[in-house]
N, C-alpha and C positions, 0 to 999 in steps of 0.2 A: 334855627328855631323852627318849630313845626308849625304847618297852618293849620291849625284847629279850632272850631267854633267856638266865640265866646259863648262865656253862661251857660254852657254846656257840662256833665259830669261825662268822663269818655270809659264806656265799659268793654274791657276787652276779655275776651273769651273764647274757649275752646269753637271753632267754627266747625269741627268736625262730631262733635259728641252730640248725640241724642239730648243726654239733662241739664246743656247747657243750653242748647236750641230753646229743650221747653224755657228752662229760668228764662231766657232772652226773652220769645214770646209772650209771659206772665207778666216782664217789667214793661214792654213795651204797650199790654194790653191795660197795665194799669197807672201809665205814668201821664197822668192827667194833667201836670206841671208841665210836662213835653222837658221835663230835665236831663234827659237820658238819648246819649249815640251810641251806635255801637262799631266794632271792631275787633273782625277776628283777629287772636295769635298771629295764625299762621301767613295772613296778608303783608304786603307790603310794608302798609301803614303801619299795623301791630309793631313788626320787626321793628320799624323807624321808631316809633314810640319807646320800645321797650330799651332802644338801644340809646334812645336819649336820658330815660330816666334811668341808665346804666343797670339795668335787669338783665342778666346771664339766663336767657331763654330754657337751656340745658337744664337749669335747677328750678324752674318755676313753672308750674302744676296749677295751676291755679286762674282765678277769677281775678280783672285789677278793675282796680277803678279810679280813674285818674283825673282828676280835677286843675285842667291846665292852670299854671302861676301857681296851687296855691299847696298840694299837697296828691301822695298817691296810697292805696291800700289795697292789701291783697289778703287770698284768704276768707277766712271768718271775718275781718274787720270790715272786708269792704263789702260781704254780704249784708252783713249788720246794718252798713252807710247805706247802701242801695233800699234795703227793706226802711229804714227810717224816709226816706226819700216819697216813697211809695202811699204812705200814708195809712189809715185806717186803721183797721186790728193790726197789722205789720208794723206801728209805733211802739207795740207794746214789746218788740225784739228789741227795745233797747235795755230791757232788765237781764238781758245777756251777756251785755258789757260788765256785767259784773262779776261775770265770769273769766278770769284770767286768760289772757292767750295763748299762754302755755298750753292752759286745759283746753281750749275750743279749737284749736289747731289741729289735735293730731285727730280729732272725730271729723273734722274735713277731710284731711290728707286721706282719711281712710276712704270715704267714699271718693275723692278724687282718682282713689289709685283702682277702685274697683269700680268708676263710672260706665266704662266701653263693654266690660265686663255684664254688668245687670241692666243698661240702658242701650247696649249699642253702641257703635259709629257711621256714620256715611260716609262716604267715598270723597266727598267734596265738602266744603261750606255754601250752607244756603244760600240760594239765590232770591235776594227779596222782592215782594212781589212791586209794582209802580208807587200804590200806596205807599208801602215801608221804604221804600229807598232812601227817604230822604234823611233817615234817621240810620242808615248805615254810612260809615265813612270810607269802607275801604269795600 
Protein backbone atom coordinates (compact mmCIF):
# COMPACT_ATOMS: atom_id res chain seq x y z
CA UNK A 1 0.00 0.00 0.00
CA UNK A 2 1.46 3.45 -0.71
CA UNK A 3 1.88 6.12 1.98
CA UNK A 4 0.09 9.05 0.78
CA UNK A 5 -1.62 11.82 2.35
CA UNK A 6 -5.15 11.59 3.38
CA UNK A 7 -7.72 14.11 1.85
CA UNK A 8 -5.44 14.82 -0.55
CA UNK A 9 -6.26 14.59 -4.68
CA UNK A 10 -2.45 13.26 -5.95
CA UNK A 11 -1.54 15.15 -9.44
CA UNK A 12 0.82 13.49 -11.44
CA UNK A 13 2.42 15.01 -14.24
CA UNK A 14 5.04 15.38 -16.90
CA UNK A 15 8.03 16.98 -14.47
CA UNK A 16 9.87 17.62 -17.43
CA UNK A 17 7.42 19.80 -19.87
CA UNK A 18 7.22 23.41 -19.88
CA UNK A 19 2.84 23.35 -20.05
CA UNK A 20 2.69 21.14 -17.46
CA UNK A 21 5.13 23.22 -15.09
CA UNK A 22 2.91 26.18 -15.98
CA UNK A 23 -0.69 23.90 -15.39
CA UNK A 24 1.15 22.80 -11.97
CA UNK A 25 1.93 26.34 -11.02
CA UNK A 26 -1.72 27.71 -11.95
CA UNK A 27 -3.23 24.93 -9.69
CA UNK A 28 -0.94 25.31 -7.12
CA UNK A 29 -1.40 29.17 -7.22
CA UNK A 30 -5.05 28.70 -7.20
CA UNK A 31 -5.87 25.90 -4.87
CA UNK A 32 -7.19 27.80 -1.96
CA UNK A 33 -8.59 24.40 -0.59
CA UNK A 34 -4.84 23.30 -0.34
CA UNK A 35 -6.50 19.99 -2.18
CA UNK A 36 -3.84 19.40 -4.43
CA UNK A 37 0.04 17.42 -4.29
CA UNK A 38 1.90 16.98 -6.73
CA UNK A 39 4.15 14.27 -8.37
CA UNK A 40 6.12 13.79 -11.23
CA UNK A 41 5.84 10.72 -13.89
CA UNK A 42 9.12 10.28 -13.98
CA UNK A 43 10.00 10.06 -10.05
CA UNK A 44 10.20 7.36 -7.91
CA UNK A 45 6.89 7.95 -6.29
CA UNK A 46 5.08 8.53 -9.85
CA UNK A 47 6.63 5.03 -11.02
CA UNK A 48 5.32 3.47 -7.60
CA UNK A 49 2.00 5.03 -8.02
CA UNK A 50 1.43 4.31 -11.42
CA UNK A 51 2.49 0.76 -10.95
CA UNK A 52 0.03 0.22 -8.22
CA UNK A 53 -2.88 1.59 -10.03
CA UNK A 54 -1.57 -1.00 -12.80
CA UNK A 55 -0.80 2.08 -15.53
CA UNK A 56 1.72 0.72 -18.39
CA UNK A 57 3.77 4.09 -18.15
CA UNK A 58 4.87 3.31 -22.14
CA UNK A 59 1.25 4.03 -23.15
CA UNK A 60 0.27 7.07 -20.98
CA UNK A 61 0.82 10.53 -22.18
CA UNK A 62 -0.84 12.18 -19.92
CA UNK A 63 -1.96 14.10 -16.69
CA UNK A 64 -3.49 11.70 -13.72
CA UNK A 65 -5.04 12.58 -10.97
CA UNK A 66 -5.60 10.12 -8.38
CA UNK A 67 -7.54 10.29 -5.38
CA UNK A 68 -6.12 7.58 -2.90
CA UNK A 69 -9.11 4.79 -1.79
CA UNK A 70 -11.42 6.29 -3.94
CA UNK A 71 -10.95 6.64 -7.80
CA UNK A 72 -8.20 7.83 -10.59
CA UNK A 73 -8.45 9.91 -14.10
CA UNK A 74 -6.62 10.76 -16.70
CA UNK A 75 -6.67 12.82 -19.62
CA UNK A 76 -9.42 15.48 -20.28
CA UNK A 77 -11.30 13.84 -17.42
CA UNK A 78 -8.98 14.66 -14.73
CA UNK A 79 -8.25 18.17 -16.24
CA UNK A 80 -12.05 18.62 -16.10
CA UNK A 81 -11.70 17.22 -12.00
CA UNK A 82 -8.90 19.44 -11.23
CA UNK A 83 -10.52 22.58 -12.91
CA UNK A 84 -13.90 21.80 -10.93
CA UNK A 85 -11.55 21.64 -7.73
CA UNK A 86 -10.25 24.98 -8.40
CA UNK A 87 -13.13 26.92 -8.19
CA UNK A 88 -14.44 30.21 -9.84
CA UNK A 89 -14.94 30.85 -13.62
CA UNK A 90 -13.14 27.19 -13.83
CA UNK A 91 -16.68 25.60 -12.38
CA UNK A 92 -18.14 26.40 -15.36
CA UNK A 93 -15.52 23.55 -17.29
CA UNK A 94 -17.98 21.37 -16.18
CA UNK A 95 -20.49 21.89 -19.34
CA UNK A 96 -17.54 19.90 -20.90
CA UNK A 97 -18.44 16.97 -19.56
CA UNK A 98 -21.02 16.95 -21.88
CA UNK A 99 -18.83 16.40 -24.26
CA UNK A 100 -18.08 12.78 -24.90
CA UNK A 101 -14.57 11.45 -24.18
CA UNK A 102 -14.26 9.96 -27.18
CA UNK A 103 -14.41 13.65 -28.65
CA UNK A 104 -12.37 15.51 -25.84
CA UNK A 105 -9.64 12.91 -25.89
CA UNK A 106 -8.11 13.05 -29.05
CA UNK A 107 -7.77 17.30 -28.93
CA UNK A 108 -5.71 16.53 -25.78
CA UNK A 109 -3.60 13.83 -27.09
CA UNK A 110 -2.98 16.37 -29.79
CA UNK A 111 -1.54 18.95 -27.82
CA UNK A 112 0.05 16.30 -25.55
CA UNK A 113 1.94 14.94 -28.49
CA UNK A 114 2.98 18.40 -29.59
CA UNK A 115 3.66 19.86 -25.94
CA UNK A 116 7.84 19.71 -26.06
CA UNK A 117 7.31 20.78 -29.33
CA UNK A 118 5.49 24.44 -28.89
CA UNK A 119 6.28 24.66 -25.05
CA UNK A 120 9.58 23.17 -24.66
CA UNK A 121 11.37 20.73 -22.05
CA UNK A 122 13.93 21.05 -19.46
CA UNK A 123 16.60 18.88 -18.70
CA UNK A 124 15.28 17.93 -15.23
CA UNK A 125 12.06 18.32 -13.07
CA UNK A 126 11.63 21.19 -10.97
CA UNK A 127 13.02 21.72 -8.01
CA UNK A 128 10.63 23.45 -5.66
CA UNK A 129 11.27 26.26 -3.87
CA UNK A 130 10.92 25.72 0.63
CA UNK A 131 7.64 27.30 0.35
CA UNK A 132 6.27 24.71 -2.25
CA UNK A 133 7.79 21.58 -1.03
CA UNK A 134 5.37 20.76 1.01
CA UNK A 135 2.93 20.26 -1.61
CA UNK A 136 5.30 18.09 -3.85
CA UNK A 137 5.52 14.40 -2.88
CA UNK A 138 8.32 13.03 -4.62
Amino acid sequence: MLDLPENKKIILFDGVCNLCDSAVQYVIKHDKKDVFRFVPLQSDLGLEILNYLKIDRSKMDSIILYEPGKAYFFKSDAALEIAQELGSFLKWSIVFKIIPTVLRNPIYDYIARNRYKWYGKKEACMIPTPELKAKFLA
